[in-house]
N, C-alpha and C positions, 0 to 999 in steps of 0.2 A: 644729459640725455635721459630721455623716459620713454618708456613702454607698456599702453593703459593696453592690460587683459581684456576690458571690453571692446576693443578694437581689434578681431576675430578673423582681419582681412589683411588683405597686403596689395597695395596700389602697383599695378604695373605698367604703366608710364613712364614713369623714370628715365631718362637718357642716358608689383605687384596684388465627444468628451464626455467620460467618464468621471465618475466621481473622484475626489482626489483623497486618498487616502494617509490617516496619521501614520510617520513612519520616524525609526529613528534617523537623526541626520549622520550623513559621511563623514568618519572619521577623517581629522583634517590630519596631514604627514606630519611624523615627528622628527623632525631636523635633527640629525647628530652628528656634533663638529667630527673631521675624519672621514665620514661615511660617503661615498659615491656610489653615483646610479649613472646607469651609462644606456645613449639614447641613438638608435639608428635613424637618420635623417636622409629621405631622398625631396629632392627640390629639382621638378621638370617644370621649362615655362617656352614659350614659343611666343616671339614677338615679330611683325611683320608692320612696317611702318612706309607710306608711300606719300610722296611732298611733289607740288606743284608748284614753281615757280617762275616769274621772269629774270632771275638772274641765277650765278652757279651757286650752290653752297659748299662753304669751308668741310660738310660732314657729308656724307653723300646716304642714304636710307638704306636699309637690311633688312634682312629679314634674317633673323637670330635663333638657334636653340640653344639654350643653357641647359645643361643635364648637369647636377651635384648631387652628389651621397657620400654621407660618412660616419662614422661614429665619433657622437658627443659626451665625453666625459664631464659627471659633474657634480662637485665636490663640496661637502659645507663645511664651510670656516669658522664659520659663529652665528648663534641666534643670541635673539633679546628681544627685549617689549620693541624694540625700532626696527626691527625687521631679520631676515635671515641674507647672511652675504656668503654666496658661493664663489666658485672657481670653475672656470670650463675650459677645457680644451680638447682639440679635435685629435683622436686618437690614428684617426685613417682620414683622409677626404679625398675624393676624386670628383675633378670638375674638368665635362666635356663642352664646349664650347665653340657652337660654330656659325658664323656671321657671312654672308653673302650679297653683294648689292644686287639691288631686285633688277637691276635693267639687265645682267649677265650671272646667272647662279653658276656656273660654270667656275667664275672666278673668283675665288675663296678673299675675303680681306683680311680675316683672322679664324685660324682653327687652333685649336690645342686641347689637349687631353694631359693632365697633370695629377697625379699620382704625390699629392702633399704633405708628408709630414709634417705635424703640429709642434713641432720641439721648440720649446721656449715661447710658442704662442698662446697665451694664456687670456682668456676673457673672464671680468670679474664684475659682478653686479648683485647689487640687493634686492630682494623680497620683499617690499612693503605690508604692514600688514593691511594696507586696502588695495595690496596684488599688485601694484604697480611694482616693473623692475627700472629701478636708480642706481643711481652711480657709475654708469659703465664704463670700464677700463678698458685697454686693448684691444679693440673692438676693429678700430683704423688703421691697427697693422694687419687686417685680413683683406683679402682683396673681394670685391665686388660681389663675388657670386658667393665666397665662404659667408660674407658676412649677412648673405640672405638668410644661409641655411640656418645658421645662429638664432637669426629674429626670428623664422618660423617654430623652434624649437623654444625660444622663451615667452611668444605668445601664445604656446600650446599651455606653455608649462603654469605660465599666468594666469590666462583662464579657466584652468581647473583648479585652482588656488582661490580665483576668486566665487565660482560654481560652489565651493565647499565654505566660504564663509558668508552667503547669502541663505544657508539652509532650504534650499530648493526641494520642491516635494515630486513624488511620481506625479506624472501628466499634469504638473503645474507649464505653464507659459505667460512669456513675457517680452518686454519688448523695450529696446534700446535706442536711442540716437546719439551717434559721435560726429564729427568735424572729422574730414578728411585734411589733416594738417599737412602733409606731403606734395613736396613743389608738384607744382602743376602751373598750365596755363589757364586753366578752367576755373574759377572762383565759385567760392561757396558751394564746395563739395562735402556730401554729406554720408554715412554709411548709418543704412536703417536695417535693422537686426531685427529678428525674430527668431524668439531660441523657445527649446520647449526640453522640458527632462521625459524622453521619450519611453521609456522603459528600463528597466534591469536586464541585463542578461550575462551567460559565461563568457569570460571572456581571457587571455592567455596574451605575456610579453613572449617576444622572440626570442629563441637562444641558441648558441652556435652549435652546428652539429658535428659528428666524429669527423665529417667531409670539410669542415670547414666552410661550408652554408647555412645561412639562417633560417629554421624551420620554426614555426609556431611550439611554443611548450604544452608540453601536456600540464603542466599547474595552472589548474583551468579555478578563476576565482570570481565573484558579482561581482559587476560595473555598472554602473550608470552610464546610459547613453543618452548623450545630450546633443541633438542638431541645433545648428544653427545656419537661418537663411538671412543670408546680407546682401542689402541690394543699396548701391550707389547712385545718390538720387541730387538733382543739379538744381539747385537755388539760384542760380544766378543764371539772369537773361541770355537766350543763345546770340540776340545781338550785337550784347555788351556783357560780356564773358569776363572781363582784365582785372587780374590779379589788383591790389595795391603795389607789388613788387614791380609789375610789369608796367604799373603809370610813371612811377619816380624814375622810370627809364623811358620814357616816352615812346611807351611803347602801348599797340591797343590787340585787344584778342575780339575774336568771337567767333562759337561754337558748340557742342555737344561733348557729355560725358556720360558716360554710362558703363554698369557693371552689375555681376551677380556672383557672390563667395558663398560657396555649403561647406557647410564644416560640421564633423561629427565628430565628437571627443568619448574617448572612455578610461571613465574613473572608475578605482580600484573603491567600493564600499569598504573595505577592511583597513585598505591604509593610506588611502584618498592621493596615492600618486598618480596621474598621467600613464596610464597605459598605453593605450594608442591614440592617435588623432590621424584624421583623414581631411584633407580640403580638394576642393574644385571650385575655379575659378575662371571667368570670361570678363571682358573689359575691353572698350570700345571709345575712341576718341575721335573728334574730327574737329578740326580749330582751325584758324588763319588769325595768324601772325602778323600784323600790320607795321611798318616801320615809320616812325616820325617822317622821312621823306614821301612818303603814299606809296612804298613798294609794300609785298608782303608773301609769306609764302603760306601756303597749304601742307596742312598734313592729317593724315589720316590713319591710326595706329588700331589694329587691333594683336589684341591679347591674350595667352590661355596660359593656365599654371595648374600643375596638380601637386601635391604635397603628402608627405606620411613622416610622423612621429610616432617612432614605436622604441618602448621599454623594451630593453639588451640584458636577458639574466645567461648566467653559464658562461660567462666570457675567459677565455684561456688566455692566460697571461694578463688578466685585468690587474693594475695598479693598486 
């Protein structure tokens, strides 16, 4: 399993000028086996899906809010020229969870609210040194929603890993294309990226206070801030939409995709970790499903997610 840092987004479909001036570049993080940095994650996403068909379906449509927050512990094992391989796990998590079929909101199909301790759950994966994370352990013992909040936190942590060994200048800009690899019924989905290192400014990780809430620290240090606008853009015919997966089942698509991820990262200039990150994200589907018989159903999904990675100092009773 991989994790490419220029991939800034998260698919939610699923079943988420001025002159430019010499400066010196960002100190990139010194990995020290032992040492953990500990990461507050919240992961809010709203998904609302509605299907037309002529016969019933096995799953019936929702309309869903996922709410997860929790603190990510995370640890390095070892570096070397092959990469740095940490250890994480979830020191708190809570995930609120509420699904309702859209013909009667009234009648809940699944609610829960879980209060998780991470004991013995451990995810472990590598730092490449061209920012990809590899090797992923433990990953498939978290359930659904933990294991969003994880990916949000190691594509932050990646892209600011990889931000800091492209040597990026103030008010430089640049621009990206990846392959949205992530099942879908939609073929030839693409995420176009537009990132820019927006300025310097102070900026401060959270840290716990005597009440035991988390307030902003006054250890106010430079960051780089760096937006990035990602737009989801469909290659393939709305007529004939169908995967290769979805032919060798005989099966045909066709339809529409679309989406827009902003995401703002801020690096520490002094020791080039991951401060904060911010994302906003909208996403939009409409596809029909066609079955080797001539039946087919309709569906229409739309999306929203918002996200925050923020660096945890002061932690009471940290590990």
């Amino acid at each position: 399993m991989k994790l490419k840092p220029t991939m800034t987004t998260l698919l939610l479909f699923l079943f988420l000028s001025p002159a430019i001036k010499a400066q010196k570049a960002i100190s990139s993080p010194a990995f020290k086996p032992g040492v953990a940095d500990f990461y507050l994650i919240h992961f809010k996403s709203t998904q609302d899906i509605k299907t037309k068909s002529a016969f019933s379906l096995p799953d019936e449509p929702l309309a869903a809010t996922t709410d997860v927050s929790g603190i990510l512990a995370v640890e390095v094992l070892s570096t070397d020229s092959s990469g740095t391989r940490f250890r994480t796990w979830f020191l708190s998590l809570t995930s609120d969870i509420d699904a309702h079929p859209r013909r009667g909101k009234s009648e809940k199909v699944f609610t829960g609210f879980d209060r998780t301790p991470a004991a013995g759950k451990y995810v472990d994966c590598t730092l490449q040194p061209d920012s990809q994370i590899t090797q992923i352990t433990g990953l498939d013992e978290l359930a659904s929603e933990q294991q969003t909040a994880w990916r949000e936190w190691a594509l932050r942590f990646a892209s600011a890993y990889l931000f800091e060994s492209q040597a990026r200048k103030l008010r430089e800009k640049w621009s990206t294309e990846e392959r949205e690899n992530s099942p879908s019924p939609i073929a030839e989905l693409f995420w176009q990226q537009k990132s820019q290192y927006a300025k310097d400014e102070s900026c401060a990780p959270q840290k716990v206070s005597s009440s035991g809430s988390f307030e902003r620290s006054s250890a106010q240090e430079p960051c780089a801030v760096i937006l990035t606008a990602a737009t989801l853009v469909q290659k393939s015919s709305a007529q004939d939409s169908t995967p290769p997966d979805y032919r060798l089942k005989q099966l045909r698509t066709r339809g529409t995709a679309k989406g827009n991820n902003d995401t703002i990262l801020y690096i520490s200039r002094k020791t080039g970790r991951l401060i904060r990150s911010v994302q906003d994200a909208t996403q939009q589907m409409d596809v029909t499903i066609s079955l080797s018989d001539g039946r087919s159903v309709h569906y229409a999904i739309n999306a929203q997610a918002k996200s925050t990675v923020e660096l945890v100092t002061d932690l009471p009773l940290a590990p």
